[in-house]
KEZA-904720 format. One line per 2 residues: their letters; for each residue x, y, z of C-alpha. Coordinates in Angstrom, 1 decimal, m for minus. Last residue first. Layout:
N
A) X:Y:Z  ...
END
This chain:
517
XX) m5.8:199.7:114.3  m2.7:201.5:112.6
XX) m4.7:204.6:112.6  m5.0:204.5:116.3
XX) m1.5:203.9:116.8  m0.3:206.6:114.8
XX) m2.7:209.2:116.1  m0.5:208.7:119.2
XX) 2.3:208.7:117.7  2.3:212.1:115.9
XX) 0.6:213.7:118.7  3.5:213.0:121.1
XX) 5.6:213.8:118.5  4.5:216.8:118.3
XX) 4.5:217.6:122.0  7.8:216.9:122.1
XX) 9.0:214.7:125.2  10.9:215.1:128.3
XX) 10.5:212.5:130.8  10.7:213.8:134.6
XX) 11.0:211.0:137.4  10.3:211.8:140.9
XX) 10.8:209.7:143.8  9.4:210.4:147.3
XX) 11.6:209.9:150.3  13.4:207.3:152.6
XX) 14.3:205.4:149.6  14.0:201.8:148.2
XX) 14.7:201.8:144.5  13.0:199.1:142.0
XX) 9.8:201.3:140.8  11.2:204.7:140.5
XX) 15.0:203.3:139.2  13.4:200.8:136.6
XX) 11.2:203.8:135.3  14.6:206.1:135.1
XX) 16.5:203.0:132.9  13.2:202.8:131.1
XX) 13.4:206.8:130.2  16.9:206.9:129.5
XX) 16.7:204.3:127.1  14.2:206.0:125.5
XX) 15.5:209.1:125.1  15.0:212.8:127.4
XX) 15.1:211.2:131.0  15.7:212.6:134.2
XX) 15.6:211.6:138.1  14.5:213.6:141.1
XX) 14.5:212.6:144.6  12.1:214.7:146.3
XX) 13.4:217.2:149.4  11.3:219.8:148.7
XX) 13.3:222.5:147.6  15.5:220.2:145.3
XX) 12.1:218.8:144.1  10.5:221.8:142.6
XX) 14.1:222.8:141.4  14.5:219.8:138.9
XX) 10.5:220.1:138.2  11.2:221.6:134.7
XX) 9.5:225.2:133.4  9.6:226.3:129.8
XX) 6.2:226.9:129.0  3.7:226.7:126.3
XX) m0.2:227.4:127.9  m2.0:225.2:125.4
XX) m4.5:227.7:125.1  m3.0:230.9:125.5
XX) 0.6:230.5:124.1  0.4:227.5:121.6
XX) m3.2:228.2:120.5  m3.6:231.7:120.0
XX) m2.8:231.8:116.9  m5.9:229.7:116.0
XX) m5.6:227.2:113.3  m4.1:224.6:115.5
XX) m7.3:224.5:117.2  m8.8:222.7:114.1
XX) m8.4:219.0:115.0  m8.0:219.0:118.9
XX) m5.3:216.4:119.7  m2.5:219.0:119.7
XX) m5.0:220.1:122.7  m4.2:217.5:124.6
XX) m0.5:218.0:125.3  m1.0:220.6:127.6
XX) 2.3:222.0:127.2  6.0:221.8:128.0
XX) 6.5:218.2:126.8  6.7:216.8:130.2
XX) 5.9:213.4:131.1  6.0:213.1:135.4
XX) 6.1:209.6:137.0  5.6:210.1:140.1
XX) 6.9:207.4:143.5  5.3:208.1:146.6
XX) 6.6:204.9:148.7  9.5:207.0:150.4
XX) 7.3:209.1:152.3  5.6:212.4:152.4
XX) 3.6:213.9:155.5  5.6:216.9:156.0
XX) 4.2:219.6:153.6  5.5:221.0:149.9
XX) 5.0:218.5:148.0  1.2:218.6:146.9
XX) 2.2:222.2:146.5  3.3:221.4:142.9
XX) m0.7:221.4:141.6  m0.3:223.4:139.2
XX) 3.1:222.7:138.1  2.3:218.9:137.9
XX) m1.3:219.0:136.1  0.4:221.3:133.5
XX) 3.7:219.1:133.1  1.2:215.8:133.1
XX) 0.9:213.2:135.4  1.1:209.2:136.2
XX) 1.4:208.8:139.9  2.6:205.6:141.7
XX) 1.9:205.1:144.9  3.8:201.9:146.9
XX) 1.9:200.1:149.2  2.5:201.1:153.3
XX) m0.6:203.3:152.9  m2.3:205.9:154.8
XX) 0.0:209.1:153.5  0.4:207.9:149.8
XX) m3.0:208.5:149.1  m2.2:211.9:150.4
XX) 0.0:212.4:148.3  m2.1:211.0:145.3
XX) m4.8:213.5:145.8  m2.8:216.4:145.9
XX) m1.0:214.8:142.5  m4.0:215.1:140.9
XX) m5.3:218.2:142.8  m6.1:220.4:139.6
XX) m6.1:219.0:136.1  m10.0:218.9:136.6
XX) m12.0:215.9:135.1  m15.2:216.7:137.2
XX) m15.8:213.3:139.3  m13.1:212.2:136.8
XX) m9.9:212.5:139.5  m8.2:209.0:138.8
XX) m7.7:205.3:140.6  m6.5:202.6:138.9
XX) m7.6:199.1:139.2  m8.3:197.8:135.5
XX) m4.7:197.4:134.4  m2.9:200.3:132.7
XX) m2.1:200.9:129.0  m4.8:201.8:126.4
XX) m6.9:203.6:129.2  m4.4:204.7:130.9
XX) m3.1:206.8:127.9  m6.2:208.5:128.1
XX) m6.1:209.4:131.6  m2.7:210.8:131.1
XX) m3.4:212.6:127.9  m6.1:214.8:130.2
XX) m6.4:213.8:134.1  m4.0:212.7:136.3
XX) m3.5:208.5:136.9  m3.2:207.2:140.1
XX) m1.5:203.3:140.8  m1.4:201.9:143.9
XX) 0.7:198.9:144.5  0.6:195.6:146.2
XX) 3.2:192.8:147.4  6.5:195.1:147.3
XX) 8.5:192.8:145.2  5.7:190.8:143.0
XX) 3.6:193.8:142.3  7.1:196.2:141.4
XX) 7.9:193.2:139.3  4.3:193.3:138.0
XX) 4.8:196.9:137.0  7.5:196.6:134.9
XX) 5.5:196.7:131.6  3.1:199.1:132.9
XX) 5.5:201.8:132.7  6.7:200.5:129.3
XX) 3.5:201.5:128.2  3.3:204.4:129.7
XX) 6.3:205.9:129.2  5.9:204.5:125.1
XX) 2.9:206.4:125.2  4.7:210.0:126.2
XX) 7.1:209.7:123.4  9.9:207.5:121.8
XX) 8.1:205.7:119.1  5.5:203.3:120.1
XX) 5.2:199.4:119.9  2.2:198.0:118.4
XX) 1.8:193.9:119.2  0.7:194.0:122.3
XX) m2.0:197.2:121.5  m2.9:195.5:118.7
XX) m3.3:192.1:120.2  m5.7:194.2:123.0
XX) m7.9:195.5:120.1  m8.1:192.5:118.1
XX) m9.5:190.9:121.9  m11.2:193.9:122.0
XX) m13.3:192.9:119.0  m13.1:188.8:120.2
XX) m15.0:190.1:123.1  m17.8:192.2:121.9
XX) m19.3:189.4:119.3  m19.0:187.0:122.2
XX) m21.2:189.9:123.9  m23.5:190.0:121.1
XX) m23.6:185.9:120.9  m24.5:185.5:124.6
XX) m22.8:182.5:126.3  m24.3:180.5:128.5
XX) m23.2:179.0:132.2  m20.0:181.9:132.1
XX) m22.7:184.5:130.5  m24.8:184.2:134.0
XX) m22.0:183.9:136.3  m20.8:187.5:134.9
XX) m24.6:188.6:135.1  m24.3:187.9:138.7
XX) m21.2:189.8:139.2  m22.0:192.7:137.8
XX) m25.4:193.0:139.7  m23.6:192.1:143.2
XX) m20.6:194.6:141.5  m23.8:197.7:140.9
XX) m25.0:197.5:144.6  m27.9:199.3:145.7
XX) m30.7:202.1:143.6  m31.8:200.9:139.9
XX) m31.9:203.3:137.8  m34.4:202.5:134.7
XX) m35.2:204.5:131.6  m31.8:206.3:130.4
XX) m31.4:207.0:126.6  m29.4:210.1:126.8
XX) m26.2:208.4:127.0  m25.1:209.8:130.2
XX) m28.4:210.2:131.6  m27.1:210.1:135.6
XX) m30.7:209.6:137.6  m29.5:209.3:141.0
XX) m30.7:206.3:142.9  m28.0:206.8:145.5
XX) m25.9:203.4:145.0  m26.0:202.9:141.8
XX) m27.1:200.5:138.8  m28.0:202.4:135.9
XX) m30.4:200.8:133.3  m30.2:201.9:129.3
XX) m32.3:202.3:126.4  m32.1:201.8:122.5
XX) m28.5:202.4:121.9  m27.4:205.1:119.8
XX) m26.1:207.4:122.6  m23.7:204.4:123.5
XX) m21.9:205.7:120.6  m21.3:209.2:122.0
XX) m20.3:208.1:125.5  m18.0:206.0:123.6
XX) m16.3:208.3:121.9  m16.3:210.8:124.4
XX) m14.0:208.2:126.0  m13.7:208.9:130.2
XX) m16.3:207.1:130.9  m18.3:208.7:135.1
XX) m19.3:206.5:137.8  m19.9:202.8:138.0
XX) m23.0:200.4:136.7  m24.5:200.8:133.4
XX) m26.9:197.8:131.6  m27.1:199.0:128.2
XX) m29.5:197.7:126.1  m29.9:197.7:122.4
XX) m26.5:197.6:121.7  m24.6:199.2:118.6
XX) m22.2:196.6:117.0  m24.6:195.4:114.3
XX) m24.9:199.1:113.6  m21.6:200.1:112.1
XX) m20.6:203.5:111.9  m18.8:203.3:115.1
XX) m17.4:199.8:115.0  m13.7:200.7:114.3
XX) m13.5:203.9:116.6  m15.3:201.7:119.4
XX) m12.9:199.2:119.6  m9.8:202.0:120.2
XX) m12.3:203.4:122.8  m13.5:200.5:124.3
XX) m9.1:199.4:125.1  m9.5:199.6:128.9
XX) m12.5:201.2:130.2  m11.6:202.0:133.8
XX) m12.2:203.5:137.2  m14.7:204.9:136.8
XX) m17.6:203.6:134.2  m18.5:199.9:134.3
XX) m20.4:198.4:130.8  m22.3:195.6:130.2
XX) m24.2:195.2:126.9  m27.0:193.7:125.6
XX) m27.5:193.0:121.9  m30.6:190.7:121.2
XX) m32.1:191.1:124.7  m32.7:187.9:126.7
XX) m29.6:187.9:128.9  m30.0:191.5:129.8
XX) m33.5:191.7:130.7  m33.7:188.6:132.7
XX) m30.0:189.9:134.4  m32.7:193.1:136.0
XX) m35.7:190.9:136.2  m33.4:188.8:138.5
XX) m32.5:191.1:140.7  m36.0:192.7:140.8
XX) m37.7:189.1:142.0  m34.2:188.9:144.6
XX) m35.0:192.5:146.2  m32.7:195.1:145.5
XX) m32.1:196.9:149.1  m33.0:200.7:147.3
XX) m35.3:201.8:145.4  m36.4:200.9:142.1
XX) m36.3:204.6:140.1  m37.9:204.8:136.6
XX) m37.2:207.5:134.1  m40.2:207.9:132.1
XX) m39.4:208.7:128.1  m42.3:211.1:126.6
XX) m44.9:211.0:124.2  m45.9:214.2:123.8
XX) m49.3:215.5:124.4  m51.9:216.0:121.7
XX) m53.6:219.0:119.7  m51.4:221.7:120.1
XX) m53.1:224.4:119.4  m53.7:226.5:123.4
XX) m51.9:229.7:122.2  m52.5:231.8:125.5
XX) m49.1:232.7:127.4  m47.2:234.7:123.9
XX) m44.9:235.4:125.6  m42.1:233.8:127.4
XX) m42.8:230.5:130.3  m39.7:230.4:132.7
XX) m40.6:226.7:134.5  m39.8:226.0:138.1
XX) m40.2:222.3:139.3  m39.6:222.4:143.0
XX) m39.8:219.2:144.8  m41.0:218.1:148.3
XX) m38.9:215.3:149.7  m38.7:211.1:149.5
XX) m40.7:209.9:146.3  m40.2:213.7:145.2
XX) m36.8:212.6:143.7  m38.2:210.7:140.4
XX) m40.4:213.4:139.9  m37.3:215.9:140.3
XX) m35.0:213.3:137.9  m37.6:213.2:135.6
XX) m38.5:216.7:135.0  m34.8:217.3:134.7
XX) m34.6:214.7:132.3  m37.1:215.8:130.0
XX) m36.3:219.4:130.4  m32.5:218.0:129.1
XX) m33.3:216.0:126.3  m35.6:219.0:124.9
XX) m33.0:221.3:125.2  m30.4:218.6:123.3
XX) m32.6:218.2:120.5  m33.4:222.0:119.9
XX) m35.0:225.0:120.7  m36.3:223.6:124.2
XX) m38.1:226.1:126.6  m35.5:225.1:129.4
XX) m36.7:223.9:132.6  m35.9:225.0:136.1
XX) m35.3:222.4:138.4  m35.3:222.0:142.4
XX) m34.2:218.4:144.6  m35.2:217.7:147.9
XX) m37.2:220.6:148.7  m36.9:222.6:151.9
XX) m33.0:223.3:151.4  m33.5:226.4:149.7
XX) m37.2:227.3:148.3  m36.0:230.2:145.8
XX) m33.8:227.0:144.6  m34.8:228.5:140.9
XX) m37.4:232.1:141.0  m34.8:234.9:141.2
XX) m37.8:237.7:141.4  m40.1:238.9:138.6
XX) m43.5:239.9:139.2  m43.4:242.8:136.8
XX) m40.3:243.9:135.2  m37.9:246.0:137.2
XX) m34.6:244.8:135.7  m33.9:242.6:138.5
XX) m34.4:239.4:136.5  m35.7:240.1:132.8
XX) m33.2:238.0:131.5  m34.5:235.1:133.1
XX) m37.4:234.8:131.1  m40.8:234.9:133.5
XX) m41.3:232.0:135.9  m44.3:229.5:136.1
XX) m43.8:227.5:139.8  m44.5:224.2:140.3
XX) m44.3:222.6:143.6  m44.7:219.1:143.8
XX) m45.2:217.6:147.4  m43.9:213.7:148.2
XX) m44.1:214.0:151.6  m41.2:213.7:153.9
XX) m42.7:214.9:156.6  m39.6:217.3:157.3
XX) m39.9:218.4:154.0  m43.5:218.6:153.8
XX) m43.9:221.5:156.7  m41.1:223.4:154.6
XX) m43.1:223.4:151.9  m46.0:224.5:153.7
XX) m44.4:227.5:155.4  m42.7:228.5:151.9
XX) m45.6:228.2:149.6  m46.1:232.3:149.9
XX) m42.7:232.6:148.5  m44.0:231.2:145.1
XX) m47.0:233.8:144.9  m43.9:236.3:145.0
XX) m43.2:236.3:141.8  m44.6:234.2:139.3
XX) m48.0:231.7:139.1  m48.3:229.1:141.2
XX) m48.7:225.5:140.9  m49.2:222.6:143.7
XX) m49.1:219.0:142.8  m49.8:216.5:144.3
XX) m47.3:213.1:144.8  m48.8:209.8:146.5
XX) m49.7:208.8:150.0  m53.3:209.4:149.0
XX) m54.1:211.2:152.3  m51.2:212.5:153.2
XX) m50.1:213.7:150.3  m53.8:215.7:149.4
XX) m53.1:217.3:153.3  m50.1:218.7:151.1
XX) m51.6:219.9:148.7  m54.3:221.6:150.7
XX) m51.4:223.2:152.7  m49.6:224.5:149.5
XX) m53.1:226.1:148.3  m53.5:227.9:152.0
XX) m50.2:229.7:151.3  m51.0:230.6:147.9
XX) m54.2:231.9:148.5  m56.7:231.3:145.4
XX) m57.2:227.6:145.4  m58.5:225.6:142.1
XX) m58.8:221.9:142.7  m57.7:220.3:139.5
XX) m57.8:216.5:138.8  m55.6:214.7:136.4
XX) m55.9:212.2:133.8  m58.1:213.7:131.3
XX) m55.8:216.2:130.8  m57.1:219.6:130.2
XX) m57.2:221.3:133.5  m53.8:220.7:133.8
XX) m52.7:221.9:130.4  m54.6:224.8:131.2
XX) m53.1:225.2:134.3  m49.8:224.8:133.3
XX) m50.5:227.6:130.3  m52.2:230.0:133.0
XX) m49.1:229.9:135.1  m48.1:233.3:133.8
XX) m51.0:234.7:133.7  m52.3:233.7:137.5
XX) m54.6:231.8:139.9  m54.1:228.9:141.9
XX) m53.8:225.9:141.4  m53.9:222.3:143.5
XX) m53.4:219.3:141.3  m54.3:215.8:141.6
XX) m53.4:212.6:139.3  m49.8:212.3:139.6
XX) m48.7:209.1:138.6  m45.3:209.1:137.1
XX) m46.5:209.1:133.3  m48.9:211.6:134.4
XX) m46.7:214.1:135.3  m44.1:213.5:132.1
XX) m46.7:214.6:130.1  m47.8:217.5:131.6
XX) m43.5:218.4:131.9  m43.2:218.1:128.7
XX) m45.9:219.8:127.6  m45.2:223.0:129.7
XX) m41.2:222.4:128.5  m43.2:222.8:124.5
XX) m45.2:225.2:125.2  m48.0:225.1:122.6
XX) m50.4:224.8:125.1  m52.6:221.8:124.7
X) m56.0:221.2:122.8
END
């Protein structure tokens, strides 16, 4: 029989999946759950060790022996401190050490409770990668300590790891009878040999509903298909092959949670469970992957993806055919309308996108090949990151932002670098304009003033002050006459072009559009 703690089960389980078959304990209460667990599974070998400094030394002579990952537990407190020297000795072997450490709650940090100290990343820089597991309560909890156990087992390949797990009373209910069956993330390293190449398009032109999908920089049009398949099964994949960083639809993240499993492609063997389903990341080159199942579908065609295709092909005639009241979308859309004149003219263009509406708008609107902040989706720096874009470039720079994302980050103008080839297209509708996209904020009263952060403020002054050409629109025609100005004009300095809209109406049409789907 196992403990009944559930992140101490997990984390058995998830031990022996990735090959650990020797552990080194030592004694303790608070540990004595792992080390039952341990003790109990067939698969693994306990060596008990009293000292703590000694044990981590005996795990790591273990390493070097076997060349494969040992485990060293402790119990709380200070007993983890004592594996320091050791630790430290595997790092800069680069031995494939497992320190686990039982913690006690971490409310009862500092508040004079026995054998309680600050127990996660107590080993600093020594370990390549350190966790501290939740004691799941619910299906997200439990999808989290899996993944952090597998991302730091998946890690310990090339450092020591730290694996710390906060264990609450009561410590000695040993009933559960058998050890989860859990999902092993796998890691092929880097340099993609050609057998592991080939395995990887093998598995994605013989499943029944594979699917290829990039994250940054774009997703044009998945989200407008995925709110008319979402309920139905037949379009939900059962493999995901996922190259690229970071999708800005929660829709699709969400709907990709359904599929069966999915393979990352990067380049630092990070494990990235987006979708929760994650069993294979595959280190190198995610375009060389890309490509070659591209050449694959182009000599046969896969029905699901066919299936795929002529959905966003209904999307994209939709979003030809659709044309927008006056508002924020019609900018953007008529925006990228012009843009191949500005292509043709100046030979090359780069296009940046801030985050929020503008982002999403993008995502109906612009061409593949646009760059935006989503490593954390902050409003801050958009227009920061543009300039200076714009500073090592000869190609035009277009920015697409928002009033909030503007006035924060209006420094961005303020220095002596710019040129003539930043060119921002600014929509203002005197909020953030997301949040009118929240269903149920509006019930708040706080929402117009606090959340949404109403203002009154135009960038007329902002560019007098800074030299910035500024232009003005409040109608449609206004507004392309202002875009044909921003992409057509040459001039020594940036050009900025502020289009007034209401927030409402921005709403209004956006919802519009995807209802009209």
């Amino acid at each position: 029989m196992y403990s009944s703690k559930e992140n101490v089960n997990i984390l058995t389980a998830l031990l022996v999946a990735h090959g650990v078959r020797h552990a080194v304990v030592c004694p303790g209460s608070r540990n004595s759950a792992i080390v039952h667990n341990l003790n109990e599974c067939p698969d693994i070998t306990c060596y008990p060790v009293t000292d703590e400094r000694s044990a981590g030394f005996y795990a790591l002579g273990m390493t070097q022996a076997l060349q494969l990952p040992v485990v060293v537990c402790v119990t709380s407190g200070t007993a983890l401190l004592n594996l320091a020297p050791a630790v430290a000795e595997a790092y800069y072997q680069h031995r494939p050490l497992v320190v686990v450490s039982a913690d006690r709650p971490a409310a009862w940090i500092d508040q004079l409770d026995g054998q309680t100290l600050p127990q996660p990343d107590a080993l600093g820089r020594f370990v390549g990668k350190a966790v501290s597991l939740p004691e799941p309560h619910d299906a997200d909890s439990r999808w989290y300590c899996n993944r952090l156990v597998n991302e730091a087992l998946v890690a310990c390949r090339r450092a020591p790891v730290h694996i710390n797990v906060p264990i609450t009373e009561p410590l000695f209910d040993y009933t559960q009878p058998s050890l989860p069956k859990e999902r092993k993330i796998e890691l092929v390293p880097a340099d993609i040999p050609p057998h592991t190449l080939n395995h990887v398009i093998r598995m994605f032109m013989q499943s029944e509903r594979p699917m290829l999908i990039a994250g940054q920089p774009m997703n044009p049009n998945l989200d407008e298909a995925v709110s008319l398949v979402q309920d139905d099964d037949s379009y939900v994949p059962d493999f995901v092959l996922y190259i690229g960083d970071s999708i800005v639809s929660k829709r699709v993240k969400h709907f990709l949670r359904k599929a069966r499993q999915t393979w990352a492609v990067n380049w630092t063997g990070e494990v990235n469970d987006t979708f929760q389903n994650l069993t294979h990341v595959i280190q190198g080159d995610g375009d060389v992957v890309a490509d070659q199942i591209r050449f694959m579908l182009e000599q046969t065609a896969h029905p699901f993806v066919q299936k795929w295709d002529e959905l966003l092909a209904r999307v994209r005639q939709h979003r030809d055919n659709y044309t927008p009241a006056y508002s924020q979308m019609a900018a953007v859309q008529y925006l990228q309308q012009q843009l191949p004149l500005l292509l043709e003219r100046a030979g090359g263009e780069a296009l940046h996108f801030a985050n929020s509406t503008a982002i999403r708008l993008a995502n109906i609107y612009a061409f593949p090949n646009v760059y935006c902040n989503r490593g954390v989706n902050g409003i801050e720096g958009s227009l920061s990151t543009a300039a200076g874009f714009s500073c090592v470039t000869d190609e035009p720079v277009i920015c697409v932002i928002g009033d909030l994302s503007f006035f924060y980050d209006q420094n961005a103008l303020w220095n002596q670098n710019l040129r003539g080839n930043l060119r921002i297209l600014l929509m203002n509708n005197s909020r953030g304009g997301i949040f009118n996209m929240l269903q149920g904020l509006e019930q708040s009263p706080a929402c117009d003033r606090f959340v949404a952060a109403e203002h009154h403020t135009t960038a007329e002054g902002i560019c007098q002050q800074n030299n910035i050409v500024y232009l003005k629109a409040a109608n449609a025609s206004e507004m392309q006459q202002g875009i044909n100005q921003l992409l057509q004009t040459d001039s020594p300095r940036p050009m900025l072009l502020e289009v007034f809209t209401d927030a409402a109406e921005d709403a209004r049409v956006f919802r519009d559009y995807l209802r009209s789907l």
